[in-house]
N, CA, C and O atoms as a GROMACS GRO file, in nm:
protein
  224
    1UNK      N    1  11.450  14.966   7.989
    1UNK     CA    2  11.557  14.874   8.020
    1UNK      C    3  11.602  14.796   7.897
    1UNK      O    4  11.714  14.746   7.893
    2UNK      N    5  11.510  14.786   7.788
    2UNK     CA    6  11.549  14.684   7.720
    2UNK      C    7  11.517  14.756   7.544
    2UNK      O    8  11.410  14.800   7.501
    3UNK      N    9  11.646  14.744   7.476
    3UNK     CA   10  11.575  14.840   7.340
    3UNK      C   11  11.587  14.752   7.239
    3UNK      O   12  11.667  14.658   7.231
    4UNK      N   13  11.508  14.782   7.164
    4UNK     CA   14  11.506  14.698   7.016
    4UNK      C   15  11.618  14.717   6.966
    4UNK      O   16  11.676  14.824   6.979
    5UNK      N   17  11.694  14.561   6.866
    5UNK     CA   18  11.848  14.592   6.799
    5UNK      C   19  11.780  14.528   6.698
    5UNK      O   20  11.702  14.435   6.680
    6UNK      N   21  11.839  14.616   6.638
    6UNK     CA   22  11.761  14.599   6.484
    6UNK      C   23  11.894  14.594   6.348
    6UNK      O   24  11.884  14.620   6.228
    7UNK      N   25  12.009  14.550   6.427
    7UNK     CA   26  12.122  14.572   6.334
    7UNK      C   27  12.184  14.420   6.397
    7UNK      O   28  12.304  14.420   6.426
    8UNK      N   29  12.135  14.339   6.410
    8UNK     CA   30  12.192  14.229   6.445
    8UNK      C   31  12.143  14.131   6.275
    8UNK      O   32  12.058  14.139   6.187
    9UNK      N   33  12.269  14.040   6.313
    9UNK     CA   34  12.254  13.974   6.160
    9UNK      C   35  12.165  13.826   6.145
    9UNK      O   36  12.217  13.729   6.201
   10UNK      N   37  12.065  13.809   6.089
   10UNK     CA   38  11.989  13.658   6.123
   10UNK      C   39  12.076  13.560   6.031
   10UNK      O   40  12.157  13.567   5.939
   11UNK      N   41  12.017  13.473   6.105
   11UNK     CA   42  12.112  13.334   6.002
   11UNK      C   43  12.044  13.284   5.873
   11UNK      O   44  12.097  13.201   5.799
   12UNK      N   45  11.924  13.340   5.850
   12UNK     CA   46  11.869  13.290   5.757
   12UNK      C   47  11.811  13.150   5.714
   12UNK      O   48  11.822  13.085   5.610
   13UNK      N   49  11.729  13.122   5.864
   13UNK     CA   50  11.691  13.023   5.922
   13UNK      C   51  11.544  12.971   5.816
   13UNK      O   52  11.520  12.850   5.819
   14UNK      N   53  11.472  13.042   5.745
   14UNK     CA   54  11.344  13.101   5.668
   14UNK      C   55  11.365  13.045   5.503
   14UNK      O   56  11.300  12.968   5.433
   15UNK      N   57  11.516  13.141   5.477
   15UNK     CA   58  11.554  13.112   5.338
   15UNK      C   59  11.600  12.973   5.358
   15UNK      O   60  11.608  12.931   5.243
   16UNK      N   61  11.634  12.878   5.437
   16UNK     CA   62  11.732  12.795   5.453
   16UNK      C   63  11.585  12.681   5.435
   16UNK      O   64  11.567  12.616   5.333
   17UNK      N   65  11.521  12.678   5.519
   17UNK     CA   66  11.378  12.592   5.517
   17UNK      C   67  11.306  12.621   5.409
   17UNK      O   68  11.233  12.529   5.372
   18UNK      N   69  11.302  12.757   5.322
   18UNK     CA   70  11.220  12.756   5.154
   18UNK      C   71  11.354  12.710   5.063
   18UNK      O   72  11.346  12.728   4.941
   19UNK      N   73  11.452  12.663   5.106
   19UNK     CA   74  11.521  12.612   4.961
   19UNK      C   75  11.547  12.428   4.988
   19UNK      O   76  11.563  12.345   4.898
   20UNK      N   77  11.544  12.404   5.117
   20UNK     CA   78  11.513  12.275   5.153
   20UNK      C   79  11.338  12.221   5.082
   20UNK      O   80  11.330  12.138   4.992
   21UNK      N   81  11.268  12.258   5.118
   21UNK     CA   82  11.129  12.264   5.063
   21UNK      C   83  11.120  12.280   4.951
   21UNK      O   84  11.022  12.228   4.898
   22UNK      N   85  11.213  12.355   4.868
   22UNK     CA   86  11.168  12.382   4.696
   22UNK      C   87  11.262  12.202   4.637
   22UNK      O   88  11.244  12.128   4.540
   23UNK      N   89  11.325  12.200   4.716
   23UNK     CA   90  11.440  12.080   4.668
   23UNK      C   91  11.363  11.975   4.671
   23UNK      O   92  11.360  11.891   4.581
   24UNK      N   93  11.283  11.970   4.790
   24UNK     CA   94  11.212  11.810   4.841
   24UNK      C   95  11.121  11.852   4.762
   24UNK      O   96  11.071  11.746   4.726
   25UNK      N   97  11.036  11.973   4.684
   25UNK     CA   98  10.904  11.906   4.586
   25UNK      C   99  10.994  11.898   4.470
   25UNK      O  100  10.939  11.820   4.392
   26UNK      N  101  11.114  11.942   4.416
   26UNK     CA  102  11.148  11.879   4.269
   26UNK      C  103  11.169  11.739   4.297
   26UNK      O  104  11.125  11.653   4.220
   27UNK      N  105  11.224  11.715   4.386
   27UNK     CA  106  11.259  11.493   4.376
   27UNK      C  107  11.141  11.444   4.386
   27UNK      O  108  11.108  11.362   4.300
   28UNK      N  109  11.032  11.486   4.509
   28UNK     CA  110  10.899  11.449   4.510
   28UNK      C  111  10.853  11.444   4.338
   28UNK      O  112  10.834  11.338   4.277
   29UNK      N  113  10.842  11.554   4.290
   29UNK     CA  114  10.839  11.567   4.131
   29UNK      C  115  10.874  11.506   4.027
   29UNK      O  116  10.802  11.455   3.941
   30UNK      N  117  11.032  11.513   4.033
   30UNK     CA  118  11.105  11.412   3.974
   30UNK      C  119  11.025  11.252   3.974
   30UNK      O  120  10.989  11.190   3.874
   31UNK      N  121  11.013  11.211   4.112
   31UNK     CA  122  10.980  11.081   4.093
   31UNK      C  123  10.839  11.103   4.084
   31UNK      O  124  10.816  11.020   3.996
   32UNK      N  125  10.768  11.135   4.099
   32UNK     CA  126  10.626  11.148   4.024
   32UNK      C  127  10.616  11.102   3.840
   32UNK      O  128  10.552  11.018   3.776
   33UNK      N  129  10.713  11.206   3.806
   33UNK     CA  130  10.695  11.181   3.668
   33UNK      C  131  10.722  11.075   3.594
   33UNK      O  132  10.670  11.032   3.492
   34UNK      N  133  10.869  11.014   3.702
   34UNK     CA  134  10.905  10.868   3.614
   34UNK      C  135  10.878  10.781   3.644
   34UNK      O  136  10.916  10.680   3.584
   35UNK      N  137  10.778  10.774   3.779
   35UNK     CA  138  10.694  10.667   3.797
   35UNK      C  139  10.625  10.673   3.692
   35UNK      O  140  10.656  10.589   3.608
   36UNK      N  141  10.524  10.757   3.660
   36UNK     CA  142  10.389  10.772   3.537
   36UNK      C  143  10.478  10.686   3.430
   36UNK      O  144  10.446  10.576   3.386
   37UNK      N  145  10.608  10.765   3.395
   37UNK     CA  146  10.673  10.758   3.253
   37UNK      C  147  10.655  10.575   3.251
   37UNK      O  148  10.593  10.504   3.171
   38UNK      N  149  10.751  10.530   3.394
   38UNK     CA  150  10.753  10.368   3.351
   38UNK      C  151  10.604  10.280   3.384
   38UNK      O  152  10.583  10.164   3.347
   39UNK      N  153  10.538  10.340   3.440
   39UNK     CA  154  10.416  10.302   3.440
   39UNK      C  155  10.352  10.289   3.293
   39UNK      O  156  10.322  10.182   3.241
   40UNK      N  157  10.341  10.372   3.255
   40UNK     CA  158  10.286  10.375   3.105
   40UNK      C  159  10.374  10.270   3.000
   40UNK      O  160  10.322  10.193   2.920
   41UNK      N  161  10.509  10.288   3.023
   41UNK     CA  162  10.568  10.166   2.944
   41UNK      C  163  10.552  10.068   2.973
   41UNK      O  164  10.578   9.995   2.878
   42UNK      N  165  10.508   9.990   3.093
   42UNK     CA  166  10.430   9.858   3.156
   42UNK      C  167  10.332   9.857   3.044
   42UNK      O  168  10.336   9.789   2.942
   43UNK      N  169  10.252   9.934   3.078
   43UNK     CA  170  10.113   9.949   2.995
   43UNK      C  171  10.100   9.915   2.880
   43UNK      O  172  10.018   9.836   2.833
   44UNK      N  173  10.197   9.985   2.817
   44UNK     CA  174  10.179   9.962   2.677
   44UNK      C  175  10.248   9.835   2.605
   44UNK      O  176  10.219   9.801   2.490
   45UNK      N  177  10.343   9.770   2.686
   45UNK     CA  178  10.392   9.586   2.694
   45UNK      C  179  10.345   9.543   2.721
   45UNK      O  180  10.327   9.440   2.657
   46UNK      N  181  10.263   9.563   2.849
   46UNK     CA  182  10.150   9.473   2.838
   46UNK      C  183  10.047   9.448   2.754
   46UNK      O  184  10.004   9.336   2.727
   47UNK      N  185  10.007   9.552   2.712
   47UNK     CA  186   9.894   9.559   2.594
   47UNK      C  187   9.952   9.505   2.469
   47UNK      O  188   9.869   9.472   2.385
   48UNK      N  189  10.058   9.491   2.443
   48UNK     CA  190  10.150   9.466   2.285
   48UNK      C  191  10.164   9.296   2.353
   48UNK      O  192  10.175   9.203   2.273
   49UNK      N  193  10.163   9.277   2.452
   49UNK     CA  194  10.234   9.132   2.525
   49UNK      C  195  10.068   9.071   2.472
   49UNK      O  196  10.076   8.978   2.391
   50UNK      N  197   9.942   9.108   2.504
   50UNK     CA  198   9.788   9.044   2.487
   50UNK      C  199   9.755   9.010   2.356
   50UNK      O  200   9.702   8.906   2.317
   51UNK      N  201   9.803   9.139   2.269
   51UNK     CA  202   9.783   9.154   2.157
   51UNK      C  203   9.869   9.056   2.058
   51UNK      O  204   9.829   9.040   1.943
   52UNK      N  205   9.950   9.010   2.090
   52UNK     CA  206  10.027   8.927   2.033
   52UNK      C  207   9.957   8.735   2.104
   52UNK      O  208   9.922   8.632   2.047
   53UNK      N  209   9.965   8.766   2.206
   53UNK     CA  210   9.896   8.662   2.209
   53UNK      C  211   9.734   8.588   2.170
   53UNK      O  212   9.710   8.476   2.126
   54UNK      N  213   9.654   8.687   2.200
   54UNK     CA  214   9.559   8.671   2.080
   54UNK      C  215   9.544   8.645   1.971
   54UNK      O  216   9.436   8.600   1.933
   55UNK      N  217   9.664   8.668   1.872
   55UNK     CA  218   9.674   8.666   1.694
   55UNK      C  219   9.724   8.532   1.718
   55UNK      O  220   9.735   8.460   1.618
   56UNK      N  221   9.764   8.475   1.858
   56UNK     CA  222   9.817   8.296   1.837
   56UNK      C  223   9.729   8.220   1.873
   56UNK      O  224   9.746   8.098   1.866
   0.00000   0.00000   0.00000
């Protein structure tokens, strides 16, 4: 009664959810890195901010 169609067209429901997913880990990524980046420039003002005050 019932036959396999195997010529019907998918929407590409699969590719559509792995390029959503590759997108959300580059921004995830993205902001990973420039958190660290301005994190570390805290760091190192702060440390130049101690260091200066010490020599007073």
């Amino acid at each position: 009664f019932y036959d396999r169609v195997t010529d019907l067209t998918q929407f590409g429901i699969e590719k559509n959810a792995d390029q959503v997913g590759l997108a959300a880990a580059g921004v995830v990524g993205a902001g990973v890195a420039a958190h660290a980046a301005v994190s570390a420039l805290k760091a190192a003002q702060n440390k130049a901010q101690s260091r200066k005050e010490e020599e007073v």
